[in-house]
C-alpha positions as CSV (number, residue, x, y, z in Angstrom):
1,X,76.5,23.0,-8.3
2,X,73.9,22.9,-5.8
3,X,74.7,19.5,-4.0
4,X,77.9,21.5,-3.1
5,X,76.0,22.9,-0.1
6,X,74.8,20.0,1.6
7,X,75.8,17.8,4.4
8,X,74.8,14.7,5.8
9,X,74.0,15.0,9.7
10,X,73.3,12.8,12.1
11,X,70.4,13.6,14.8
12,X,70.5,12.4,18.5
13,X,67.9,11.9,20.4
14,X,67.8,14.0,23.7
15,X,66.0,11.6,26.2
16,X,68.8,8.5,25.7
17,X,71.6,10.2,23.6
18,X,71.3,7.5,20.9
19,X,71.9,8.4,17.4
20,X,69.1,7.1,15.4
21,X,68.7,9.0,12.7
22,X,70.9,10.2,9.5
23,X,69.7,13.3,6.6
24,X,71.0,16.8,4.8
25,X,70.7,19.9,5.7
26,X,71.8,22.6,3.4
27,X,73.9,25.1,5.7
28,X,73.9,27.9,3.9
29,X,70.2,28.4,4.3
30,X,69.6,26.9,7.8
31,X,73.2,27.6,9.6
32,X,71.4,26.8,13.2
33,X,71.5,23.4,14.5
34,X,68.6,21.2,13.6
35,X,66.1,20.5,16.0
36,X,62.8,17.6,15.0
37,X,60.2,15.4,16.8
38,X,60.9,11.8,15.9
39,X,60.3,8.8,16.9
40,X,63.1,6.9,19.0
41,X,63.0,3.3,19.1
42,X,64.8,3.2,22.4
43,X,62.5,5.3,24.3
44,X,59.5,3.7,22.4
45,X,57.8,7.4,21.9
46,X,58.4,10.8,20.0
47,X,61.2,12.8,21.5
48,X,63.3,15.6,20.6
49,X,66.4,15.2,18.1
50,X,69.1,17.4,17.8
51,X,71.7,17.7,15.0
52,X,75.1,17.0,16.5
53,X,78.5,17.7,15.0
């Protein structure tokens, strides 16, 4: 089954703390947290967002 491995995370931006933004990660082949540029809509610019647990 190879759904079994995937999880649905939510990322946090870093500038406001807000979570924006919900998608899967498969953990077996990226265990680290996940870390992309998006664009928040409360900061009105591209910041940092972190997985959180």
């Amino acid at each position: 089954m190879a759904k079994a491995d995937t999880q649905i995370i939510t990322l946090q931006c870093e500038q406001c703390k807000n979570r924006n933004y919900t998608t899967t990660k498969n953990r077996k082949a990226h265990s680290g947290r996940l870390e992309l540029r998006k664009y928040c809509k409360f900061c009105r610019t591209h910041t940092v967002h972190r997985e959180v647990r």
